[in-house]
PDBQT receptor file of N, H, CA, C and O in Angstrom, charges set to zero:
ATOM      1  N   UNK A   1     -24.609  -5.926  -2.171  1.00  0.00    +0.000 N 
ATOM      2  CA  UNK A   1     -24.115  -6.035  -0.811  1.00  0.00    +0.000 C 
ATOM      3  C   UNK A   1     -22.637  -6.436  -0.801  1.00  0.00    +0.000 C 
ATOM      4  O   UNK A   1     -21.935  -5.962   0.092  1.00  0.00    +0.000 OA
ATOM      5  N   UNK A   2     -22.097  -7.258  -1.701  1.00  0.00    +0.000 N 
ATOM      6  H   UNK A   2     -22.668  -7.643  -2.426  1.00  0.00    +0.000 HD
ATOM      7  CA  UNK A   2     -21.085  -8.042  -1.746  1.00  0.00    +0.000 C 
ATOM      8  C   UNK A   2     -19.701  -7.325  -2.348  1.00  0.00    +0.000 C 
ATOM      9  O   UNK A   2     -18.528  -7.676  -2.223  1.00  0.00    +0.000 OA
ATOM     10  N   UNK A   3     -20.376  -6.014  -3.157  1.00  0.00    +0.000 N 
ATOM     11  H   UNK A   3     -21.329  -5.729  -3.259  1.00  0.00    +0.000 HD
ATOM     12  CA  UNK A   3     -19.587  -4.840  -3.908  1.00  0.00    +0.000 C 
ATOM     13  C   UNK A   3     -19.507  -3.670  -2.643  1.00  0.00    +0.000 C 
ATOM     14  O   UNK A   3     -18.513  -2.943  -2.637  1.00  0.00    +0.000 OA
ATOM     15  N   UNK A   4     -20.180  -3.552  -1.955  1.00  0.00    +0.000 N 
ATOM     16  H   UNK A   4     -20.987  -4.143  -1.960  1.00  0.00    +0.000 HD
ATOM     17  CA  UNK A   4     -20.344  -2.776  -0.412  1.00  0.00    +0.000 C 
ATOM     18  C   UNK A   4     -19.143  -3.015   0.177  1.00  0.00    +0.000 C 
ATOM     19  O   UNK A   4     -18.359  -2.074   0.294  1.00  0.00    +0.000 OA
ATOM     20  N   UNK A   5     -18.842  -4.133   0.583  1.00  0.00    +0.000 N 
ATOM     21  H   UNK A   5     -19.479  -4.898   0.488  1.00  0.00    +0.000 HD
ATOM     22  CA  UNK A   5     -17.669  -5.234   1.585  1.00  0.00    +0.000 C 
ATOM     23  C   UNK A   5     -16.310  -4.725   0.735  1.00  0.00    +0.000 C 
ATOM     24  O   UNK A   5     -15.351  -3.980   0.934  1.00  0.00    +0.000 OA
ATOM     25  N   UNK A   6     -16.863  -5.652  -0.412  1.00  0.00    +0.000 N 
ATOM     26  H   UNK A   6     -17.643  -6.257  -0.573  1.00  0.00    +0.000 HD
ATOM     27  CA  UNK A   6     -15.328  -5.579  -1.416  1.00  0.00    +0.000 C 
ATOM     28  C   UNK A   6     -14.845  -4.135  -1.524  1.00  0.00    +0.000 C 
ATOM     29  O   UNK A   6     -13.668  -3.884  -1.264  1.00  0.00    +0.000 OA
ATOM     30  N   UNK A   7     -15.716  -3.146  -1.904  1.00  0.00    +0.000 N 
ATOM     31  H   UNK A   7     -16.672  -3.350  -2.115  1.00  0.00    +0.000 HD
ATOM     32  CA  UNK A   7     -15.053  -1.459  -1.582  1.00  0.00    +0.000 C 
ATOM     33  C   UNK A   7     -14.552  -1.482  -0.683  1.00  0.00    +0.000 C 
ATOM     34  O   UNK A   7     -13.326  -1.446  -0.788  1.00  0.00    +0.000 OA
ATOM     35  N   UNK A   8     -15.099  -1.548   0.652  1.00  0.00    +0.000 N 
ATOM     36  H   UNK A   8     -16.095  -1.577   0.737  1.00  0.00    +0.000 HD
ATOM     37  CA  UNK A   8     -14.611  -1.357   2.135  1.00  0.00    +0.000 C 
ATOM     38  C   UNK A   8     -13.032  -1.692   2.490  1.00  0.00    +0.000 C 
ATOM     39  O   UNK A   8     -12.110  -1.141   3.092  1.00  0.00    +0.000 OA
ATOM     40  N   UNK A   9     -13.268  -2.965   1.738  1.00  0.00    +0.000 N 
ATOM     41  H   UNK A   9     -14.017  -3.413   1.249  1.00  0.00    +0.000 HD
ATOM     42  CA  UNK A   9     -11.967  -3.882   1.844  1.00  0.00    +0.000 C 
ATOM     43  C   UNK A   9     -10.829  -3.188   1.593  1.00  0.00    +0.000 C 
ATOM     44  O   UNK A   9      -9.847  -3.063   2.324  1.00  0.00    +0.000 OA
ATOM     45  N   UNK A  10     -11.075  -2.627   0.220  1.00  0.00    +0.000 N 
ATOM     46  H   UNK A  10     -11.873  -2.728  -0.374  1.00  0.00    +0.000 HD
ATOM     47  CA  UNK A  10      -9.797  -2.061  -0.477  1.00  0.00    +0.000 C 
ATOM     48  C   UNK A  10      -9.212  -0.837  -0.021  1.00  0.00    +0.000 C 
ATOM     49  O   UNK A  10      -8.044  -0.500   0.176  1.00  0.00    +0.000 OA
ATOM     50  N   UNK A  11     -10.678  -0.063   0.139  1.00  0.00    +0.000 N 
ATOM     51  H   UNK A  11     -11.627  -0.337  -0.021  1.00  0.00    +0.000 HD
ATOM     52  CA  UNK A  11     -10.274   1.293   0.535  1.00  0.00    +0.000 C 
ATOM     53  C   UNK A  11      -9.544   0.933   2.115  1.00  0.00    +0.000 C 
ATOM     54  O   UNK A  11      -8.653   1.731   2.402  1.00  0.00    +0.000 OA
ATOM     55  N   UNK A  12      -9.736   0.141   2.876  1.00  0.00    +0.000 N 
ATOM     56  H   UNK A  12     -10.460  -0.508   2.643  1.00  0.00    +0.000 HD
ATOM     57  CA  UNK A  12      -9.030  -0.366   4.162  1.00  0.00    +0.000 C 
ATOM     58  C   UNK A  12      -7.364  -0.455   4.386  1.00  0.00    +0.000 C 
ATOM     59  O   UNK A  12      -6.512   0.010   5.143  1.00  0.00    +0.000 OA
ATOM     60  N   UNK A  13      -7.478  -1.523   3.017  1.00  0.00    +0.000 N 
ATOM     61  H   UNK A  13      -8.170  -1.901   2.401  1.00  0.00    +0.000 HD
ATOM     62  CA  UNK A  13      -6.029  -2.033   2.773  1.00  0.00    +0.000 C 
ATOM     63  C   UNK A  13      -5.385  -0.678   2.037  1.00  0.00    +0.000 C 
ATOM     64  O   UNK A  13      -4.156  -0.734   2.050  1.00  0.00    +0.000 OA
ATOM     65  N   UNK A  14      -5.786   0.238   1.551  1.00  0.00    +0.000 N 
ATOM     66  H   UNK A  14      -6.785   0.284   1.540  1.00  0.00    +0.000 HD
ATOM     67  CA  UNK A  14      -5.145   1.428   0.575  1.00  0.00    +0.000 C 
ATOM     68  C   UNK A  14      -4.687   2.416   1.702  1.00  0.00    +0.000 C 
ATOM     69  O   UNK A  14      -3.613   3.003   1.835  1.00  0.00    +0.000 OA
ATOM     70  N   UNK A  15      -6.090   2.427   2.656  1.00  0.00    +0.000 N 
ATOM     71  H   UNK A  15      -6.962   1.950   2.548  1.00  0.00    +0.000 HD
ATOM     72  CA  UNK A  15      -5.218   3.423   3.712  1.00  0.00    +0.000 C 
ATOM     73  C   UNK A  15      -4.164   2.665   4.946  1.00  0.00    +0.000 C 
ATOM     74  O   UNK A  15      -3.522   3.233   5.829  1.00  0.00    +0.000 OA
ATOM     75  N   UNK A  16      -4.238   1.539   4.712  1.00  0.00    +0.000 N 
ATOM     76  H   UNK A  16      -4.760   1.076   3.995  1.00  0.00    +0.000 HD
ATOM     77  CA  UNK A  16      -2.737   0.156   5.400  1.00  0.00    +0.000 C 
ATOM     78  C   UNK A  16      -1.693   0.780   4.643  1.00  0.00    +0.000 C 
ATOM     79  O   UNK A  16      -0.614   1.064   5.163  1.00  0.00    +0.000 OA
ATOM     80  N   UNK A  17      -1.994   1.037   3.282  1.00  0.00    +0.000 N 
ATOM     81  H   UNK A  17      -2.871   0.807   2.860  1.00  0.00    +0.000 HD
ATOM     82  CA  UNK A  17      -0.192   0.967   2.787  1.00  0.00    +0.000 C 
ATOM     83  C   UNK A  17       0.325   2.536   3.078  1.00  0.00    +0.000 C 
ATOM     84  O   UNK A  17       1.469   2.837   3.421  1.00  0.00    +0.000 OA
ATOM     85  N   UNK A  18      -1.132   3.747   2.794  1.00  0.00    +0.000 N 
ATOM     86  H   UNK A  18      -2.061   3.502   2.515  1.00  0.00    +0.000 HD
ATOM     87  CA  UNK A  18      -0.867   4.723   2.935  1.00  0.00    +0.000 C 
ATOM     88  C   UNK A  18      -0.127   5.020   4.746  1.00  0.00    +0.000 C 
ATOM     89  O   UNK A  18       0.618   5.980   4.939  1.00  0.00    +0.000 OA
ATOM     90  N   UNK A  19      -0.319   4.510   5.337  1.00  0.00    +0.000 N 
ATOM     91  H   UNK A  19      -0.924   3.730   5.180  1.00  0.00    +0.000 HD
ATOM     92  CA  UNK A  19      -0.185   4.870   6.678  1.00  0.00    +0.000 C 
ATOM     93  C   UNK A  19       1.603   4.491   7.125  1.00  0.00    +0.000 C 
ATOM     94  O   UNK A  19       2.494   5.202   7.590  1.00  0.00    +0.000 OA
ATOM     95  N   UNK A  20       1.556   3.090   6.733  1.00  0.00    +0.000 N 
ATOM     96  H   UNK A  20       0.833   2.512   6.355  1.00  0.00    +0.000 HD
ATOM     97  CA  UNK A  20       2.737   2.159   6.606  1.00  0.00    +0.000 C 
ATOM     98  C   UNK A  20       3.581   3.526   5.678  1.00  0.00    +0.000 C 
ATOM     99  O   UNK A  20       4.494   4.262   6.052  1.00  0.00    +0.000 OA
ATOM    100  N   UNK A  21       3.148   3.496   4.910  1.00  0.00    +0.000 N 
ATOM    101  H   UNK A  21       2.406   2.899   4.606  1.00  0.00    +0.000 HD
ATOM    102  CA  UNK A  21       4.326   4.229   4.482  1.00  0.00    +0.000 C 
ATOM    103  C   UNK A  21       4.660   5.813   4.518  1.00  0.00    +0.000 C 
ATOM    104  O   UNK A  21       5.697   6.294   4.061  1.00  0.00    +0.000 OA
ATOM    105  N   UNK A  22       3.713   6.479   5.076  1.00  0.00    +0.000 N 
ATOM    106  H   UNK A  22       2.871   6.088   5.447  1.00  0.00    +0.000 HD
ATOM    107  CA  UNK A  22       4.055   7.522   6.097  1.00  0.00    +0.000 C 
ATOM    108  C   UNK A  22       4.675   7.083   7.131  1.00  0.00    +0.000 C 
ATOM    109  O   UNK A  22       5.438   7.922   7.608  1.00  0.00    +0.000 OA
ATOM    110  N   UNK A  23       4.644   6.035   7.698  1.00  0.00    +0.000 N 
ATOM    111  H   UNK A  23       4.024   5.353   7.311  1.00  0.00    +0.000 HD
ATOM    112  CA  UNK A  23       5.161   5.574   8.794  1.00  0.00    +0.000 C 
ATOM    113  C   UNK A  23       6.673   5.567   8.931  1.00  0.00    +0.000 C 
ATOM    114  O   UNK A  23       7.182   6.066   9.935  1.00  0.00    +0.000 OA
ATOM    115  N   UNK A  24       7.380   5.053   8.023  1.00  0.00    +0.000 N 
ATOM    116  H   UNK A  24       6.967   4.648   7.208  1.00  0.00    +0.000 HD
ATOM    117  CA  UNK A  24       8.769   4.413   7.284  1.00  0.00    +0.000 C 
ATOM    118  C   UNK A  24       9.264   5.049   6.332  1.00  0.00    +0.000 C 
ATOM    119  O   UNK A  24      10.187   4.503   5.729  1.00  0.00    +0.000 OA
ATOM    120  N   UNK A  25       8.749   6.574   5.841  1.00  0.00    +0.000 N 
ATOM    121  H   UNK A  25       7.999   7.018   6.332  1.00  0.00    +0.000 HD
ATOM    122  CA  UNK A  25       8.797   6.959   4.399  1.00  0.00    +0.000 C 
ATOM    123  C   UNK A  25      10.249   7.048   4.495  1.00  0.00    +0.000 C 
ATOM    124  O   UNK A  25      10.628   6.707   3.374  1.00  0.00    +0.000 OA
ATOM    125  N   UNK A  26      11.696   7.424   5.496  1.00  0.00    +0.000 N 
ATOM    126  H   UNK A  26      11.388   7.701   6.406  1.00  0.00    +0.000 HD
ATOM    127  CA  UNK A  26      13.052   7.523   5.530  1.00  0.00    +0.000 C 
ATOM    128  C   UNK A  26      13.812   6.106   4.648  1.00  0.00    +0.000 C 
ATOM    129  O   UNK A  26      14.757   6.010   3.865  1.00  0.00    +0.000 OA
ATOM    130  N   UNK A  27      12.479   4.772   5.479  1.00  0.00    +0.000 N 
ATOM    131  H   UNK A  27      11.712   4.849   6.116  1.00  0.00    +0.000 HD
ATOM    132  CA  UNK A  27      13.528   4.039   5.246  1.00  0.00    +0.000 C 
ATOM    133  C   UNK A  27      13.117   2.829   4.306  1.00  0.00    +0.000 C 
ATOM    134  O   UNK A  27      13.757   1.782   4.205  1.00  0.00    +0.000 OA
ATOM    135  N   UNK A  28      11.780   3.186   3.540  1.00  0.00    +0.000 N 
ATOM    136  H   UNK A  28      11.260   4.037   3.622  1.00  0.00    +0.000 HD
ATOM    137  CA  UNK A  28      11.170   2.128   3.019  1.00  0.00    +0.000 C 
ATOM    138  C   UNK A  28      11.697   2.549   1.312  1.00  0.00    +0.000 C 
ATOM    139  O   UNK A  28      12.211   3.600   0.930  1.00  0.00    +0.000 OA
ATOM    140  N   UNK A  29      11.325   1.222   0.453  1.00  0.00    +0.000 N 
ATOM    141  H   UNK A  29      10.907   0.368   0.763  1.00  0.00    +0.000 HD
ATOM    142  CA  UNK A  29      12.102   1.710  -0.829  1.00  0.00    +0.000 C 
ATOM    143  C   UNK A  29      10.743   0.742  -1.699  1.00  0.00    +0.000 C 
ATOM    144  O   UNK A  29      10.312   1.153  -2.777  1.00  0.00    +0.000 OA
ATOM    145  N   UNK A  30      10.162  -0.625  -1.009  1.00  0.00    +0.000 N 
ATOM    146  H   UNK A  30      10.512  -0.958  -0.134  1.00  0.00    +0.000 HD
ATOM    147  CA  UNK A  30       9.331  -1.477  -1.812  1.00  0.00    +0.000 C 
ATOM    148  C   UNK A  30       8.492  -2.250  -0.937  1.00  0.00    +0.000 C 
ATOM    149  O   UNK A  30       8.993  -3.088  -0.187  1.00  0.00    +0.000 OA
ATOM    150  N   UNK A  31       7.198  -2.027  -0.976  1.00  0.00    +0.000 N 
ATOM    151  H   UNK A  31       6.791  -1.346  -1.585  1.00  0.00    +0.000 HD
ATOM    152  CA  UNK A  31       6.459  -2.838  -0.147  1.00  0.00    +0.000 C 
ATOM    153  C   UNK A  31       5.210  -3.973  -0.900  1.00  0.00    +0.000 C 
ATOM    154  O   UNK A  31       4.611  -3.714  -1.944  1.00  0.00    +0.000 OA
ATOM    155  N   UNK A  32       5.087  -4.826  -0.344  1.00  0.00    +0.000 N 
ATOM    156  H   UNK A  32       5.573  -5.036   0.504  1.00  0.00    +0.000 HD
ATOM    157  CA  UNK A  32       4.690  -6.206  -1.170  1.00  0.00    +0.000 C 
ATOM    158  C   UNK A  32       3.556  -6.718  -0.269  1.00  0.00    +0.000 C 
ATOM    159  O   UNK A  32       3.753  -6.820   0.942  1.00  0.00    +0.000 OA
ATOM    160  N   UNK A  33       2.640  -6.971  -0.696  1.00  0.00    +0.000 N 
ATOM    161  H   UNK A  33       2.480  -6.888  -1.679  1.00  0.00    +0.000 HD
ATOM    162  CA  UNK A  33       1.206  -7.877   0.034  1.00  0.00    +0.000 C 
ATOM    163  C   UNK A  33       0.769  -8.754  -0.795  1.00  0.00    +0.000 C 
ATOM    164  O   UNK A  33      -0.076  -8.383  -1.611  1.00  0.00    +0.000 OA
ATOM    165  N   UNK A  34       1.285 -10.315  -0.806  1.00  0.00    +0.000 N 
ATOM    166  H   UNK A  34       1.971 -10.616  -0.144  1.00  0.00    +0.000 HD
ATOM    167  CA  UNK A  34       0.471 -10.896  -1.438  1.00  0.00    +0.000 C 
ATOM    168  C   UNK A  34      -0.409 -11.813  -0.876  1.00  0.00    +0.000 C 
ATOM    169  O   UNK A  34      -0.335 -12.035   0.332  1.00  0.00    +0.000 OA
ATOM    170  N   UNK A  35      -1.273 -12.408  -1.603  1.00  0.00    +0.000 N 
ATOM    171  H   UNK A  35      -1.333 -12.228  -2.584  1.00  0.00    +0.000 HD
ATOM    172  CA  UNK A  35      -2.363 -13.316  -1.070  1.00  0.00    +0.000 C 
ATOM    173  C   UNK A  35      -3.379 -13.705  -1.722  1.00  0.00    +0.000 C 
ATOM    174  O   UNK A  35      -4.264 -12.926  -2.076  1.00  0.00    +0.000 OA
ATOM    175  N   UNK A  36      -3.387 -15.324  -2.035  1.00  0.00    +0.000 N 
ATOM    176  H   UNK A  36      -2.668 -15.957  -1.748  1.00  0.00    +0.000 HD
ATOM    177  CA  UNK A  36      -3.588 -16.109  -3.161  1.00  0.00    +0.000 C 
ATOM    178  C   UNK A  36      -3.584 -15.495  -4.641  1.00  0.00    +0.000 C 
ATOM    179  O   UNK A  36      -2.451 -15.168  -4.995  1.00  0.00    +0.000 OA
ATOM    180  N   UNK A  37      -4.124 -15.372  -5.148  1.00  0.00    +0.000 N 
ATOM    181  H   UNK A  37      -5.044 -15.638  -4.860  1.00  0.00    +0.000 HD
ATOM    182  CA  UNK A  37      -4.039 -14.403  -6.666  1.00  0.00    +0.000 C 
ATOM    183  C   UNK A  37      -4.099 -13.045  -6.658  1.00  0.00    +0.000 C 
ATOM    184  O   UNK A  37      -4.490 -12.462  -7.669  1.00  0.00    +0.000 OA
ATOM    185  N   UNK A  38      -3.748 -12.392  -5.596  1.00  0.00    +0.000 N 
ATOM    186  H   UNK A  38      -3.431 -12.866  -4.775  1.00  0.00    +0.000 HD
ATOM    187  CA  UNK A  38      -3.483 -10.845  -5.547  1.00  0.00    +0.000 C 
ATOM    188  C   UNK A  38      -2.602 -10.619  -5.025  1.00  0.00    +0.000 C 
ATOM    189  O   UNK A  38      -2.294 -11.264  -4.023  1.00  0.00    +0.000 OA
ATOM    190  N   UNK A  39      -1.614  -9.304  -5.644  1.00  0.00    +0.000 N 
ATOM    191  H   UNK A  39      -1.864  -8.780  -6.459  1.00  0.00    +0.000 HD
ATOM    192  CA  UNK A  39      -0.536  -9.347  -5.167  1.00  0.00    +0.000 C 
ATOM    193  C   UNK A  39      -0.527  -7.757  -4.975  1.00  0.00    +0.000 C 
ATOM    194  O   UNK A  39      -0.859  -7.437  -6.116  1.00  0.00    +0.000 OA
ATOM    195  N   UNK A  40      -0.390  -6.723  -4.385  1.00  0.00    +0.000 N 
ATOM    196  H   UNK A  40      -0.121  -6.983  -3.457  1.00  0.00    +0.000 HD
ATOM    197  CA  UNK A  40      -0.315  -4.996  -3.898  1.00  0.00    +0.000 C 
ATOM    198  C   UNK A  40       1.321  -5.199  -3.661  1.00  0.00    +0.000 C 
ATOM    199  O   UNK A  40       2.041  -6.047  -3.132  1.00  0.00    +0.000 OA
ATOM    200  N   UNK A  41       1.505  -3.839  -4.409  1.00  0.00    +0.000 N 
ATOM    201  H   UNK A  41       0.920  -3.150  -4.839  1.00  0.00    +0.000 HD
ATOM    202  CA  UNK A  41       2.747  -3.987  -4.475  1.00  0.00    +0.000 C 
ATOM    203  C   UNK A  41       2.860  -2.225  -4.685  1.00  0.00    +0.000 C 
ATOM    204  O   UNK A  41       2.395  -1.584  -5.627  1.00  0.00    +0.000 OA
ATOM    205  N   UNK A  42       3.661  -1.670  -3.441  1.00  0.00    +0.000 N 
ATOM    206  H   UNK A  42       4.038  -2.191  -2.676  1.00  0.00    +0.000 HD
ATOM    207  CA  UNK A  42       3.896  -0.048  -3.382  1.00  0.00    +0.000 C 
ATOM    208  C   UNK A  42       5.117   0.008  -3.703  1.00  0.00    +0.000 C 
ATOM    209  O   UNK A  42       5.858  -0.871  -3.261  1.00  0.00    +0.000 OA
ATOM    210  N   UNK A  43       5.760   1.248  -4.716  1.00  0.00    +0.000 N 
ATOM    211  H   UNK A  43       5.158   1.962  -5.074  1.00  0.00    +0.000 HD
ATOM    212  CA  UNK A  43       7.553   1.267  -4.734  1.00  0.00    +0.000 C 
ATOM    213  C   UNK A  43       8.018   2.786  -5.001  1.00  0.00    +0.000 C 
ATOM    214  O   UNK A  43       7.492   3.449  -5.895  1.00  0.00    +0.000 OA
ATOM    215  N   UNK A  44       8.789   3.174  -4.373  1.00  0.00    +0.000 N 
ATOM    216  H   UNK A  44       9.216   2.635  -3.647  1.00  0.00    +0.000 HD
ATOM    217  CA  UNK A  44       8.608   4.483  -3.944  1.00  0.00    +0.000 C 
ATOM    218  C   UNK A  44      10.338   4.973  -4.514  1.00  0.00    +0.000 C 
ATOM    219  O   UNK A  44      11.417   4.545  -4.102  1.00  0.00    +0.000 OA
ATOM    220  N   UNK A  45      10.129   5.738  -5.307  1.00  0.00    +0.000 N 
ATOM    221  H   UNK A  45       9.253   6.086  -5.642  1.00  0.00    +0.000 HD
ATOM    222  CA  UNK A  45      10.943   6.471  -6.530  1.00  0.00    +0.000 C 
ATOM    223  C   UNK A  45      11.325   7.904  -6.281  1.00  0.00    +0.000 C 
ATOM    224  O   UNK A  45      10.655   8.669  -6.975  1.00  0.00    +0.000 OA
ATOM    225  N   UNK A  46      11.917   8.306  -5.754  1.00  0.00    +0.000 N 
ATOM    226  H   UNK A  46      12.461   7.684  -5.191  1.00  0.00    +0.000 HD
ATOM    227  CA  UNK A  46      12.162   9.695  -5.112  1.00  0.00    +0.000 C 
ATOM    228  C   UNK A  46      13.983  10.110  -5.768  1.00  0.00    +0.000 C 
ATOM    229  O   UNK A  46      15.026   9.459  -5.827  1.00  0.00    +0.000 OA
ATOM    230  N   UNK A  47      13.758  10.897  -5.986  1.00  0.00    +0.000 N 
ATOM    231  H   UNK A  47      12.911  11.425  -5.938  1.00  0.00    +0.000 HD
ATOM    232  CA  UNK A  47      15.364  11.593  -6.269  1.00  0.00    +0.000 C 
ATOM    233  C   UNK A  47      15.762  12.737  -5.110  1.00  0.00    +0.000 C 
ATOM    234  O   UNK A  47      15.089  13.744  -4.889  1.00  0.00    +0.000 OA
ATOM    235  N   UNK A  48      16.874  12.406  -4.487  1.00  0.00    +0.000 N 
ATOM    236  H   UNK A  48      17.421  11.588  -4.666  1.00  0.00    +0.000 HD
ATOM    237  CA  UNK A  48      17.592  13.591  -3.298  1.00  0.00    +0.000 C 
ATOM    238  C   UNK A  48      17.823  14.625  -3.762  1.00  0.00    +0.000 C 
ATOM    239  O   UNK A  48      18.567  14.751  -4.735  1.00  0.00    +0.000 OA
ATOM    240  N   UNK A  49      17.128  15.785  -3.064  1.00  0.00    +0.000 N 
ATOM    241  H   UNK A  49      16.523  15.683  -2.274  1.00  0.00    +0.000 HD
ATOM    242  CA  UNK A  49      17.721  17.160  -3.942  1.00  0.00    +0.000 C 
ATOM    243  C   UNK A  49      19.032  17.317  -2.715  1.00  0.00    +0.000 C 
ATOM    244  O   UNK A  49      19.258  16.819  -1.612  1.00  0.00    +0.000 OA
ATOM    245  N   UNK A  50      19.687  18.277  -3.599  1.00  0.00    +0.000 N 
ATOM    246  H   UNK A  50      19.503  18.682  -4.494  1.00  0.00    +0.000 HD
ATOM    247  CA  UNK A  50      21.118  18.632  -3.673  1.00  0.00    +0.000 C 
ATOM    248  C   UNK A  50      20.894  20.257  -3.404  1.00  0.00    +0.000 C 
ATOM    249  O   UNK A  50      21.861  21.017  -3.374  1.00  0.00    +0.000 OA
TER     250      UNK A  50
């Protein structure tokens, strides 16, 4: 039951960062969530074509 929740959880918070950062993709470069011994951390590496 407790592995049920904890999936839920993550897959929750995964589509938070996914969204967030469709959201901002122009202007975002590093995004950070921490909280007590976990820390999510997105960083977004792109090269400008020419």
């Amino acid at each position: 039951m407790l592995n049920k929740y904890a999936f839920a959880a993550i897959l929750v918070l995964g589509l938070t960062v996914l969204g967030v950062t469709f959201l901002v993709h122009e202007q975002l470069c590093e995004v950070s969530f921490k909280e007590r011994d976990m820390e999510v951390k997105a960083v977004l590496a792109y090269e400008t074509k020419k």
